[in-house]
C-alpha positions as CSV (number, residue, x, y, z in Angstrom):
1,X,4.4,-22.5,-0.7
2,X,0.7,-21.8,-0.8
3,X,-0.1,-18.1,-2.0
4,X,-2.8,-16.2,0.1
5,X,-4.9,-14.7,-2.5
6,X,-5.5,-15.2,-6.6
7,X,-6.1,-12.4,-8.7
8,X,-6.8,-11.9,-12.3
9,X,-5.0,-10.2,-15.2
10,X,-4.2,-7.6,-16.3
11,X,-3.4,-6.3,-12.6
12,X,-2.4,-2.3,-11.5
13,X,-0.7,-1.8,-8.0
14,X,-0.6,1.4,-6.1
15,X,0.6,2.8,-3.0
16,X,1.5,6.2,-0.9
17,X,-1.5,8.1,-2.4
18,X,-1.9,9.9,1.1
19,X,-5.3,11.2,0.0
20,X,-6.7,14.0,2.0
21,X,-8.8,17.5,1.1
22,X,-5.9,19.3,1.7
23,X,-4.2,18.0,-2.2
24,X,-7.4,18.5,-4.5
25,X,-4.9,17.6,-7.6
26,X,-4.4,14.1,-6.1
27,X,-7.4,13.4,-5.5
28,X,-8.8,14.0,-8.8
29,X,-5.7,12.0,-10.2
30,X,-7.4,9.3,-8.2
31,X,-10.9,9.6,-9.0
32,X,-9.6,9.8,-13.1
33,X,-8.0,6.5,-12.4
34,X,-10.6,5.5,-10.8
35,X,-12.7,6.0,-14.1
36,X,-10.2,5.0,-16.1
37,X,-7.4,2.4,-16.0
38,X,-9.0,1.0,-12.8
39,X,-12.0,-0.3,-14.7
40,X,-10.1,-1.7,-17.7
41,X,-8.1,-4.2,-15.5
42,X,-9.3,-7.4,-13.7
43,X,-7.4,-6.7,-10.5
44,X,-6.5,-3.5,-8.7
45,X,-3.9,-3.6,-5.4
46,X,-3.6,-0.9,-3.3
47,X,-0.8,-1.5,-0.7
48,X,-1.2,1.3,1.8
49,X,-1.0,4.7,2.8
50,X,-3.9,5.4,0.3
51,X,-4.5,8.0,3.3
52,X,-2.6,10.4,4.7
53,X,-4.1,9.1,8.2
54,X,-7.0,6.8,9.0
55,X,-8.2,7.3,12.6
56,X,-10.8,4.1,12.7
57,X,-13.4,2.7,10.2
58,X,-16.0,4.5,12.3
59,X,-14.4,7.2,10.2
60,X,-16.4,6.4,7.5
61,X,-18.7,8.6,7.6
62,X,-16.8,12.1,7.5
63,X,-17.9,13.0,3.7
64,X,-14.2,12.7,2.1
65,X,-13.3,9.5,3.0
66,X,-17.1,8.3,2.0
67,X,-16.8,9.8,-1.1
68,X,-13.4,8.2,-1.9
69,X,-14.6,4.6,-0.5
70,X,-17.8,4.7,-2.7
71,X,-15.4,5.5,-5.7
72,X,-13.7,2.4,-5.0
73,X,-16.7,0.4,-4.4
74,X,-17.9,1.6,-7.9
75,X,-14.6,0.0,-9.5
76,X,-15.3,-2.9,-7.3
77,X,-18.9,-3.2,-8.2
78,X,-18.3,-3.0,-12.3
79,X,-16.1,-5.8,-12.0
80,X,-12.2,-5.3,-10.9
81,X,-11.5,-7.2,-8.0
82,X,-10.0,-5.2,-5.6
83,X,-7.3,-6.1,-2.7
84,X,-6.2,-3.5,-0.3
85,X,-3.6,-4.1,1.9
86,X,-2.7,-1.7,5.2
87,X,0.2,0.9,5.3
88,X,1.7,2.7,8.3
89,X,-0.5,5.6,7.7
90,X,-3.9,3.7,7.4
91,X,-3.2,0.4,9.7
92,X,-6.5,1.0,11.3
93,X,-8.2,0.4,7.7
94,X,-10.5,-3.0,8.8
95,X,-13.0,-4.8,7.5
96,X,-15.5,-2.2,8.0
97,X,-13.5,-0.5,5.5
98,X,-12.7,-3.1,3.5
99,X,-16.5,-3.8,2.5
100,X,-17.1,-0.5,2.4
101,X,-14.8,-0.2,-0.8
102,X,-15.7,-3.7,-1.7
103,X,-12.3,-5.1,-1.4
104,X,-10.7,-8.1,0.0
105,X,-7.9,-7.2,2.9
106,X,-4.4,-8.8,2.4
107,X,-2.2,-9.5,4.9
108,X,1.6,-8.2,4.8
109,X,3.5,-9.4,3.0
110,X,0.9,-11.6,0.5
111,X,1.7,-13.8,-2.2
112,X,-0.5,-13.9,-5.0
113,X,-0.9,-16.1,-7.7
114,X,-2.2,-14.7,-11.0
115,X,-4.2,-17.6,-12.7
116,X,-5.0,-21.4,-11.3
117,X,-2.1,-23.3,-13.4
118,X,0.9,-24.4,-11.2
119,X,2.9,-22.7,-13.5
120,X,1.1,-18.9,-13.1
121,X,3.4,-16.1,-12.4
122,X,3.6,-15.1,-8.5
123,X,4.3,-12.2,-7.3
124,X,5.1,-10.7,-3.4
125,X,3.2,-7.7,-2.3
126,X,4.4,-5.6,0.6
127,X,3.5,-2.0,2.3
128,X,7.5,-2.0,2.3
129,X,7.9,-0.3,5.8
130,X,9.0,-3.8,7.2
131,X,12.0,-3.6,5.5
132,X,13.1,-0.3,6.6
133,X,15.2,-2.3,9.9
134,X,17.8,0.1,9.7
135,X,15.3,3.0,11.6
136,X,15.4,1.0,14.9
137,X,12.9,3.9,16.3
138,X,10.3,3.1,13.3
139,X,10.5,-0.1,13.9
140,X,9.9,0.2,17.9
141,X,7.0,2.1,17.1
142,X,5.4,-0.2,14.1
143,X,5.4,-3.3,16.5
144,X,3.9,-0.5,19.0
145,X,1.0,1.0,17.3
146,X,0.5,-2.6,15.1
147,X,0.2,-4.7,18.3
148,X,-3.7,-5.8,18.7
149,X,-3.9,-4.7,22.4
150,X,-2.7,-0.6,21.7
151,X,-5.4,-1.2,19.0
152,X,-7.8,-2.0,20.9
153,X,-6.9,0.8,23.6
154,X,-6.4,3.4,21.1
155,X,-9.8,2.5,18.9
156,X,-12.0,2.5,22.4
157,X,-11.2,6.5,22.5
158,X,-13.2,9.2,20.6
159,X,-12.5,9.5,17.3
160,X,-11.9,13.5,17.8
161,X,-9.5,12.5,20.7
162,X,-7.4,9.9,18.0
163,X,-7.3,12.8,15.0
164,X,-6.1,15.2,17.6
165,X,-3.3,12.5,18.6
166,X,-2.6,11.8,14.9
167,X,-2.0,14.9,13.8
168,X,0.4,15.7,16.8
169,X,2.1,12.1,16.0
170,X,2.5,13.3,12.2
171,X,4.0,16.6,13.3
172,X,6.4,14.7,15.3
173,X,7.5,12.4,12.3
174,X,8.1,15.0,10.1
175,X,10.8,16.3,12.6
176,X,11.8,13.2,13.2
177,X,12.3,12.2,9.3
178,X,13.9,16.0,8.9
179,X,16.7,14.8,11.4
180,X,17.2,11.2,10.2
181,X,20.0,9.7,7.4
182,X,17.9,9.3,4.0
183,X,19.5,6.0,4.2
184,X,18.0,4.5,7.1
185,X,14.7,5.3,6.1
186,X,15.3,3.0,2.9
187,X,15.1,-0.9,2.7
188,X,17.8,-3.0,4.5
189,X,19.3,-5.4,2.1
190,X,19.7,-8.1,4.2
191,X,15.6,-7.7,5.3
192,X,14.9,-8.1,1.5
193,X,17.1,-10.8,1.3
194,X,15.2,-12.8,4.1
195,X,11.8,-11.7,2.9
196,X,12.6,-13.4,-0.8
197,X,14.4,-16.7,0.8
198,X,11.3,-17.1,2.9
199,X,8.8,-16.7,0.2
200,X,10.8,-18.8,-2.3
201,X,12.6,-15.8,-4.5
202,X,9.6,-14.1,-6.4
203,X,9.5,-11.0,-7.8
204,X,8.6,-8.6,-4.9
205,X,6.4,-5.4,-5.1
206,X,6.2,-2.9,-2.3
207,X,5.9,1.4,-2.0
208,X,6.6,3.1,1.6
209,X,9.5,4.5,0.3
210,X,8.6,7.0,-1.8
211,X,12.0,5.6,-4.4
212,X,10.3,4.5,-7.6
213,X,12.8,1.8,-9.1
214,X,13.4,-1.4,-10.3
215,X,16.1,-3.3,-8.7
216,X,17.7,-6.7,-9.9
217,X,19.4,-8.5,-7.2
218,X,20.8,-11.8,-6.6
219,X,19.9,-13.5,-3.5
220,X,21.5,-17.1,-2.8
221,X,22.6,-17.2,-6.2
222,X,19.2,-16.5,-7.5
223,X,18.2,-13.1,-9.9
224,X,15.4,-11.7,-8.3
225,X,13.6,-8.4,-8.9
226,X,12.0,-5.9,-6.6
227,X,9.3,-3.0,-7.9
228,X,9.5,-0.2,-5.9
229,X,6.1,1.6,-6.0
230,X,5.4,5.5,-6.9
231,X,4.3,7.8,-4.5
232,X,1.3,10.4,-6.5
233,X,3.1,13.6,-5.8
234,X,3.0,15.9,-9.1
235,X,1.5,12.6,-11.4
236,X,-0.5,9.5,-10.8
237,X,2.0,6.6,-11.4
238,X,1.3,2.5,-10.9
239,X,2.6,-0.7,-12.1
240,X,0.7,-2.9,-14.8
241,X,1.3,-6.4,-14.7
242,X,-0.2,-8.5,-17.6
243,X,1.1,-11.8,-16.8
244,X,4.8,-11.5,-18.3
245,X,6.0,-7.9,-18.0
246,X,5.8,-5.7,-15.0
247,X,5.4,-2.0,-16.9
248,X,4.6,1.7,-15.1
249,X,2.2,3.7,-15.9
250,X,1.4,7.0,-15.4
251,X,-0.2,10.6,-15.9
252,X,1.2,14.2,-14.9
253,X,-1.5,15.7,-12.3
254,X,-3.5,18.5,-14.6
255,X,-2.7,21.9,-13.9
C-alpha cells in the first residue's frame, strides 16, 4: 500500500493544543517547544486542533495566529519538515495556511513512511475524531461542516459573521459534550479495527480524545498498537518516534 507522505527521523507528533490568547501558559509551552525539541528533530506532525477555532486562512492576519504561524515557519525554515494535518476545530486550515507555517498538509488518515528502504517503519496518523462512530450527532455534523459545498458557503461570508457563528457553535458543544456518555465520545473499536485492516495493521497515532494511552490490540489475529495523543492542558506532552520506539515526552506548563 503506497504511503502518502515520507518523513525523516527522529519525528515528534502533537495534537489538541487549542491555542488561543485566552491560555497564555499554553502558548508559551508552545513557543518553548517551538525553540526547543521542535528544532532538534527532522520531522514535526501536528494533527489538529492546534486552535481552539480557525474561522478561514484569511484569518491570518489577526496578530495571534500570525505570530504563532511565523513561529512555525521559523521551525520550518531551520530545517524540520513540518506536516500539519486538519482537526475538527481548525478544518478550515488550507493551503494559505499551510505555506504560511511552511508545512506540507496531510490528508486524514496518512500513512507515512520514515526512510526510503522497503523495510522502513510506517506509521498511521489520524485527527482521531473519525473514530468516535458511536456520537451519531458528531458524526452528522463532521460529514456537514467537512463537505466542500458548506465550505464553500460558509468561507464566502465575513470573517466577523463566521467567529460570531463559531463561538455560538462552541457554546453549544460544550452543552452538548456536558449531556453526552464519556463513552461515546471515545473511539469505536470496531472503527479502529477497519481503519488498521484497510491500511495493512500499522501502528496507528491519533489525538481528538483528549485520553493519552497506549493500547495493544489484536485485529485479525494481528498485535497492533494505537498512540493516543496528549492534549497540553497543565504540561506540553508529544510522542518521539526515532525509528524503533514510540516514547512521550513532556514538560509541566511553568507557573
Amino acid at each position: 500500500m503506497p504511503e502518502a507522505a515520507r518523513a525523516g527521523l527522529p519525528a515528534l507528533f502533537i495534537s489538541d493544543l487549542h491555542l488561543t490568547e485566552d491560555e497564555p501558559a499554553n502558548v508559551d509551552a508552545f513557543l518553548a517547544f517551538l525553540q526547543g525539541p521542535a528544532r532538534s528533530a527532522a520531522s514535526l506532525f501536528i494533527l489538529g486542533d492546534l486552535f481552539e477555532y480557525w474561522a478561514g486562512d484569511d484569518d491570518l492576519a489577526t496578530p495571534f495566529n500570525a505570530r504563532i504561524a511565523a513561529a512555525i515557519r521559523a521551525v520550518a525554515d531551520a530545517g524540520t519538515a513540518v506536516y500539519f494535518m486538519t482537526g475538527n476545530r481548525d478544518l478550515l486550515a488550507g493551503p494559505r495556511f499551510a505555506d504560511a507555517i511552511g508545512a506540507t498538509l496531510l490528508d486524514d488518515p496518512t500513512r507515512v513512511r520514515f526512510g526510503e528502504r522497503a523495510d522502513a517503519p510506517v506509521l498511521l496518523l489520524a485527527h482521531g475524531d473519525a473514530l468516535c462512530t458511536d456520537d451519531l450527532a458528531y458524526q452528522a455534523y463532521r460529514r456537514q461542516v467537512r463537505d466542500p459545498a458548506w465550505q464553500a458557503g460558509f468561507l464566502s461570508q465575513p470573517l466577523a459573521a463566521r467567529k460570531a457563528f463559531i463561538a455560538s457553535l462552541r457554546q453549544k458543544s460544550e452543552a452538548a459534550k456536558a449531556e453526552k456518555a464519556m463513552e461515546i465520545m471515545d473511539v469505536n473499536a470496531d472503527a479502529v479495527a477497519a481503519l488498521l485492516r484497510e491500511h495493512g495493521y500499522p501502528t496507528l497515532i491519533h489525538g481528538h480524545t483528549h485520553r493519552p494511552a497506549c493500547h495493544q490490540l489484536q485485529v485479525d489475529g494481528r498485535n497492533c498498537v494505537r498512540h493516543v495523543l496528549a492534549d497540553w492542558h497543565g504540561s506540553a506532552r508529544w510522542l518521539a518516534f526515532d525509528g524503533t520506539r514510540l516514547t512521550t515526552e513532556g514538560v509541566p506548563f511553568k507557573a
